[in-house]
Structure formats: C-alpha cells, structure tokens
DRENLO-346403 format. One record per residue (C-alpha): z, x, y. Coordinates in steps of 0.05 Angstrom, whole numbers, padded with zeros to 5 digits, always signed. Example, Ala and Ser with C-alpha at 12.3 -4.5 7.8 and 13.67 -1.06 7.14 Angstrom:
+00156+00246-00090
+00143+00273-00021
This chain:
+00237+01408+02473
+00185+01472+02456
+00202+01491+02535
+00272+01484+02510
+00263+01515+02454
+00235+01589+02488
+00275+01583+02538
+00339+01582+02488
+00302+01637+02453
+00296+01683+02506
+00362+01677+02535
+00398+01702+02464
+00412+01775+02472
+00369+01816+02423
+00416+01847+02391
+00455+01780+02359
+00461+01775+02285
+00427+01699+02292
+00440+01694+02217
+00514+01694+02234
+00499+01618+02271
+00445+01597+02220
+00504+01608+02161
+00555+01575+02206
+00507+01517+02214
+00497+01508+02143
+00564+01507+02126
+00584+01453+02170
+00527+01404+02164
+00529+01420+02082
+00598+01393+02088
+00584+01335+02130
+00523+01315+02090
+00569+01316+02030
+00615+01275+02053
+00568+01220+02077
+00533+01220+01998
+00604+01214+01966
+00651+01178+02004
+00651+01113+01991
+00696+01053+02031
+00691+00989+01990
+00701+00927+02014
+00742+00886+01961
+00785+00820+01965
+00798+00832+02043
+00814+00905+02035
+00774+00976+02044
+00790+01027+01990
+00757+01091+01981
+00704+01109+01921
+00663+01157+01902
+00595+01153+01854
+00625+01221+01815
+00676+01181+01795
+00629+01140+01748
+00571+01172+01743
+00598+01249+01733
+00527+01274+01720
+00512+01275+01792
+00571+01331+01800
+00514+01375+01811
+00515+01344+01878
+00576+01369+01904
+00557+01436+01881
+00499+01439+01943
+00551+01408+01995
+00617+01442+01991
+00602+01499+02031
+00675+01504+02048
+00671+01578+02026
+00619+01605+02069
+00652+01569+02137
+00716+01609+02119
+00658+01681+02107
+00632+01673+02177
+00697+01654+02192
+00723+01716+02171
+00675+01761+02199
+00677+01731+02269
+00751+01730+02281
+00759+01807+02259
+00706+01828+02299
+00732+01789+02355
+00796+01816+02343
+00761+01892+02344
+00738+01880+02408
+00796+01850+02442
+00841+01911+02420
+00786+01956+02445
+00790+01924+02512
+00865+01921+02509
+00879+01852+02506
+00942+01835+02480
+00955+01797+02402
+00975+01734+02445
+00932+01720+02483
+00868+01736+02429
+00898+01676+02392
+00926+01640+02451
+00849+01626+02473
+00819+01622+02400
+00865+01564+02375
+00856+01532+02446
+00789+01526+02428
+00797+01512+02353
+00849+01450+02371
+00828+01418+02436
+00774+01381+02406
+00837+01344+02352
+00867+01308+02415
+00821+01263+02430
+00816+01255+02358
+00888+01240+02354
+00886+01195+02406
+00831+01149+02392
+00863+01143+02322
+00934+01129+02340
+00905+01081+02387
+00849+01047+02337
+00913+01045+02275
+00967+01020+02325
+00918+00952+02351
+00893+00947+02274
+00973+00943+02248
+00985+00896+02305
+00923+00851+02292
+00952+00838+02221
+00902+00887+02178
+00923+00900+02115
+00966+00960+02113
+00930+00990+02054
+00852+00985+02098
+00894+01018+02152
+00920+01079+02109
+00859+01088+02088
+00819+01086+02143
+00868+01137+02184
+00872+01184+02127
+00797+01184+02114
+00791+01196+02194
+00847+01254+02190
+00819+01293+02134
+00794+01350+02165
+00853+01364+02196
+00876+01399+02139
+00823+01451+02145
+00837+01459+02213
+00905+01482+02198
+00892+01517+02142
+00830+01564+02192
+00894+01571+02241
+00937+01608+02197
+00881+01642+02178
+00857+01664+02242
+00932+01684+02272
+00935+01728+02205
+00866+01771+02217
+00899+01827+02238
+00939+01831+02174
+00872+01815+02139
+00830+01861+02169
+00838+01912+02117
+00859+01860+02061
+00819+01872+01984
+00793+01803+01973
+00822+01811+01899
+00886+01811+01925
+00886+01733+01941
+00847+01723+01881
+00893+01755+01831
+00944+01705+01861
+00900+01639+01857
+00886+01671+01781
+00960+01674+01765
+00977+01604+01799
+00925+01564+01752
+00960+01605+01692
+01016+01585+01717
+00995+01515+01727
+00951+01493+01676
+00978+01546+01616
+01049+01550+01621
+01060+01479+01654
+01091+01496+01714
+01100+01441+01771
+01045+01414+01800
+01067+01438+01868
+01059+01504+01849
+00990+01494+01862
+00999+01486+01930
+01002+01570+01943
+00934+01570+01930
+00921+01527+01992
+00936+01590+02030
+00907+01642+01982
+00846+01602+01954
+00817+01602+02029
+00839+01678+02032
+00795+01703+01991
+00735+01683+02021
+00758+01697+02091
+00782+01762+02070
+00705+01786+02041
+00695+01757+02116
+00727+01818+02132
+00696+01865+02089
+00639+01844+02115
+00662+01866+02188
+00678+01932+02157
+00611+01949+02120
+00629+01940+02062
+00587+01885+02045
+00514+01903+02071
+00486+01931+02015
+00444+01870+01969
+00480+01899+01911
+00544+01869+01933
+00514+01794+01938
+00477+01809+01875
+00552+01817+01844
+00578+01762+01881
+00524+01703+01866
+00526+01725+01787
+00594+01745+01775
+00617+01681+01810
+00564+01636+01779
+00584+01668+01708
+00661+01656+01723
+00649+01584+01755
+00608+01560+01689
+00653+01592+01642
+00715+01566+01671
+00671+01489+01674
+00652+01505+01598
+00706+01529+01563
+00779+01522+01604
+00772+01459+01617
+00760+01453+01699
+00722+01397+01731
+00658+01398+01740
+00655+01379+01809
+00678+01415+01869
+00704+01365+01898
+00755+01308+01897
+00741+01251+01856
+00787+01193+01853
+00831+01180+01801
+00824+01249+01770
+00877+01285+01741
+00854+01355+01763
+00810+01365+01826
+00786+01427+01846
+00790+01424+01918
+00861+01399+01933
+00894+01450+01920
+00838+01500+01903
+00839+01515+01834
+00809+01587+01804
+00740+01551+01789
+00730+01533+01867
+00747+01594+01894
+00696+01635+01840
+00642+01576+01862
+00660+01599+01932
+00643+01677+01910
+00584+01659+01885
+00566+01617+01951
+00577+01679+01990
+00545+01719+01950
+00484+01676+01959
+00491+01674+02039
+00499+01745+02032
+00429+01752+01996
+00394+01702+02052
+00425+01739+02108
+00353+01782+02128
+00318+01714+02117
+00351+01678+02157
+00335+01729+02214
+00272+01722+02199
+00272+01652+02207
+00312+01648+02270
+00259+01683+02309
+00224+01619+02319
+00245+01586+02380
+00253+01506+02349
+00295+01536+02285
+00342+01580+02330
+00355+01528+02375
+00366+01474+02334
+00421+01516+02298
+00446+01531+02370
+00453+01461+02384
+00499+01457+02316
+00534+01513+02334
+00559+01484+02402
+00570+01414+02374
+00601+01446+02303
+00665+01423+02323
+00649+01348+02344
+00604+01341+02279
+00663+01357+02233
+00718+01324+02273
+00682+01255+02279
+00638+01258+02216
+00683+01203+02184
+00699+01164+02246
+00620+01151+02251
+00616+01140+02176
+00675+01079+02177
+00642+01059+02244
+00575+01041+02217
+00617+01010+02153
+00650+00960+02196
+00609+00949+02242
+00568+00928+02177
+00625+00879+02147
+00592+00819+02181
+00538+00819+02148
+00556+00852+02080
+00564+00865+02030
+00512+00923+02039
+00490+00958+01993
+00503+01032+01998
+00552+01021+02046
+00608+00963+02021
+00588+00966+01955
+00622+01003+01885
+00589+01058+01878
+00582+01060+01803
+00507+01057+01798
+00443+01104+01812
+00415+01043+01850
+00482+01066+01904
+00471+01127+01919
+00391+01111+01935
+00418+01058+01985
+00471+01109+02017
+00412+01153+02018
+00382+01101+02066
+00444+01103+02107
+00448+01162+02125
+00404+01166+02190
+00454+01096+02218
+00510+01148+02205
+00470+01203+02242
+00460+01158+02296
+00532+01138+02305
+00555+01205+02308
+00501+01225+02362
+00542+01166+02403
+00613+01213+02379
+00585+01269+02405
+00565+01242+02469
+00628+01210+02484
+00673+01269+02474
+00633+01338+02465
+00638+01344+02553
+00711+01338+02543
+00712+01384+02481
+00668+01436+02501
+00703+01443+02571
+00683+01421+02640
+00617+01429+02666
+00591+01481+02719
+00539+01455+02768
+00491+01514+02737
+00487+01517+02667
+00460+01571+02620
+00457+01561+02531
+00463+01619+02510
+00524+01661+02517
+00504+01751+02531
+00554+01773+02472
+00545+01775+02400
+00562+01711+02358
+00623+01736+02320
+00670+01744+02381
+00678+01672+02374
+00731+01640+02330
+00698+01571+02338
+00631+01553+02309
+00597+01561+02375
+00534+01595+02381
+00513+01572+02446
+00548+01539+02503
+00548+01505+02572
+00579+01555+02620
C-alpha cells in the first residue's frame, strides 16, 4: 500500500489544489458517518420503523453539528463546476454538451441503485412484508436522491451562477422563514428554500472560482458571522438545535432548509476556507493523499449505497436480534455506544457495495490503468479525484 501510496503521489500533477479532494472527502464521509450514528431502523411487533437517539436525548444535537457537512459538498461543488465550466468555454465546447457529460456522470451511478431497489421492494411486497417495513426501507434507501437532484439543477444553472452574490439566495431563504415562521404562511412555502438554501453555499463556490474568497479574512467572516447567526437564531428565535431531521419534530432544519442551516453552512465554509493551506500541507504525504483519492473515486458509491449497507447489516442481523445498537430504540446513551460498535459491520458491508457496482459506475475498464487523472481537480462535477482510465 506505501508502493501505492508514492506511486499515487507522484502521478498527481503538481500544480492540483489537493485540498479541493481532501474537502470533497470530508464532506461526503462527514455525511455518511452521520447517518450511520443517527439513523435508527427498529424492529417492533413485526415491523421496521425509523428512529433517531436526537429524538430523545436532544443533548447529543451537538452531534449532527460535526456530520452535516452538506454545505461544504455544495462549496467544492461550486467551485469545480464554474471552473469546469471556464475551461470548457475556453476550449469552445458547447453549454450542452458541458452538462450533457457532467450529469452523465452525476446520474449513472442512480440506475443500478434504482434497479436493485425496485427489484429488492417488488419481491418484499410479493413475499407478504408489511407495507409500512417496505416504505420505509425504500425511502431510507432513496434518500439521497434528493440531493442528487437538487446538485443537478445546480450544476445546469452555473453559468447563471457564475457571477451570482451569495446574499442574493440568502436574502430569499431570510424572507421565506419570515414568511414562514412570522407571518404564518403555508408550510410549503418553505419549499423555495430547497432551491435557494443550497444556493448560497454553491454560489460562495463560485466566488471562490473568482478570487474573491482567498484572502483568510473572508473565512475569518464566514466561520464567526455564521457561528454568531447560527447560535442566535438556536437561542433566541426559536430554531432547532440540530441540523438535522429528527422524527416527530415540528420544525427541522434540513428539510426544507431553514435560515439557521444555511448560516451553520456559512460558518462550515468559512471553516474549510481557513483549513484550506493545511490541508495542502497534509496531502503531501503519500498514504493521506491517497486515501482521499480513493474517496474521491468511490464518493459516489459511498453516498449512493451508504443506507443500502446500513439496512443490510440490520437485517441480516434480525435472526438473531434484537441487537443492541442496531434493532433497538434508541432512547438511551447505552445506544449510541453499541451503534458505535457497529459501525465497522456497516463499513464492511459497504466495501461489498462498492465492489459490486463501482466497475459499473465508474465506467469500463482499460487493459492499462493509471489513478490519477493530468488536470486539476475542479474540472470535475463529480466527486472524483482520481480514476481508472
């Protein structure tokens, strides 16, 4: 793996922004490890229905503020496509096509997804499960779809974003909460911010592209204005605490975003911002570089089949349960240190995901084979740092 290791090194051209793929990396696993810690599928009177420990034991909220790293996907995000889509105009390659090949890449991976699924739901329905077990277990699965579609729009907009103020999407997620939650306007109102919520931090993506965000002063006023902003809006408005979904909630801030999400999500880009030189610094060793290489090229298969391995190791569990940590309510501290104990089974069941579909996903294989692509990181729209070619 060291001989690996160098070898992955020295095929990365010199000039890549490696920080670009460390942040990427980050993002996605933060989100997958955050999943794994609070999703919950209990096993109760025949039946699988989803928990969550912040549900009853809200002082652990803390938690989901290290995991949902939502915000910085959609920075690097942001960064990569425009710069991609810089370089594409440069060399005169038409709007189609630019998006043509980047949502090819962004949605091939969701048909094999799809299919196992539809095939997995359609023999569970047949074999007389319980209707409510198979809902859940198909929307649990599906999830991250949503995100999917949400980067899509995202990414066929960059040209209008490319010169977009980030406060413009944020003055709108401001006046949809007021809207919302002061002059009690439909709930559905909410949903605008879907759009505009994820704007804003692919939009600073874009200043970023531009210059505008390379000075430290700018993640200085990032990290503390959204920190501020976040803990006042916790403290004294009346948003949740966590920054996720919780069950049985009346407000969550993730779905749609609300105002307190997307100001957490400043202050998480702030703080990439601030880490960017260090995490150059720490990418020049070999085994750190190509370990977030390795996420990089799988980043799709890890989020796609993050739950599928997570239910997987659940049922293949049933026979024996209930297990703690893993059929069991979560509604006690003594839960989450048996999920913590889990968490290499689920690890180990996605490894077997990956290696079923990640050929298929990441294209057909060449006889010769080479890791490391020659051009920078951000002319991909995927999370790809490295690749078979």
């Amino acid at each position: 793996m060291r001989r690996l290791a160098h070898r992955i090194d020295a095929a990365t051209p010199p000039g890549r922004d490696r920080s670009v793929d460390a942040l990427r990396a980050v993002a996605v696993l933060g989100v997958v490890l955050g999943h794994w810690l609070v999703t919950a599928l209990v096993a109760d009177r025949g039946r699988l229905r989803t928990g969550s420990p912040l549900q009853h034991l809200p002082e652990l909220a803390p938690i989901s503020w290290l995991f949902q790293t939502l915000a910085v996907f959609f920075l690097v995000g942001g960064h990569v496509a425009t710069r991609s889509h810089a370089t594409a105009r440069a060399a005169g390659t038409p709007y189609h096509r630019w998006l043509t090949a980047r949502l090819t890449r962004l949605f091939k991976p969701v048909a094999a997804l799809l299919a196992l699924w539809t095939t997995v739901t359609t023999a569970l329905l047949l074999s007389g499960t319980d209707v409510t077990t198979v809902r859940t277990l198909a929307k649990l699965a599906l999830s991250p779809l949503w995100f999917l579609l949400v980067f899509a729009a995202l990414t066929a907009a960059t040209p209008l974003v490319a010169r977009l103020n980030p406060l413009w999407p944020l003055a709108v997620v401001l006046h949809v909460d007021l809207l919302r939650f002061g002059l009690g306007a439909p709930p559905a109102v909410g949903w605008v911010n879907l759009a505009a919520g994820w704007l804003v931090p692919y939009s600073l993506g874009a200043a970023w592209t531009r210059g505008e965000l390379d000075r430290p002063r700018a993640g200085w006023v990032l990290f503390i204005g959204g920190t501020a902003a976040t803990a006042g809006l916790v403290a004294w408005a009346g948003y949740p605490a966590s920054m996720v979904g919780v069950p049985g909630a009346s407000v969550s801030n993730l779905d749609p975003p609300t105002l307190a999400a997307v100001t957490f999500g400043l202050a998480q880009c702030g703080l990439a911002l601030l880490l960017r030189e260090r995490l150059r610094r720490t990418m020049r060793r070999p085994l750190a570089w190509a370990a977030v290489a390795f996420v990089n090229l799988s980043a799709m298969t890890i989020f796609l089949w993050h739950q599928t391995a997570l239910m997987a190791t659940t049922a293949t569990g049933l026979p024996f349960g209930p297990l703690p940590g893993l059929h069991t309510p979560p509604d006690h501290l003594g839960w989450v240190a048996a999920r913590l104990l889990w968490l290499p089974a689920f690890a180990l069941t996605l490894a077997v995901c990956w290696a079923a579909f990640h050929v298929y996903e990441s294209g057909r294989p060449r006889a010769r084979s080479r890791v490391v692509r020659s051009h920078p990181a951000s002319d991909r729209a995927t999370p790809t740092g490295a690749r078979r070619v």
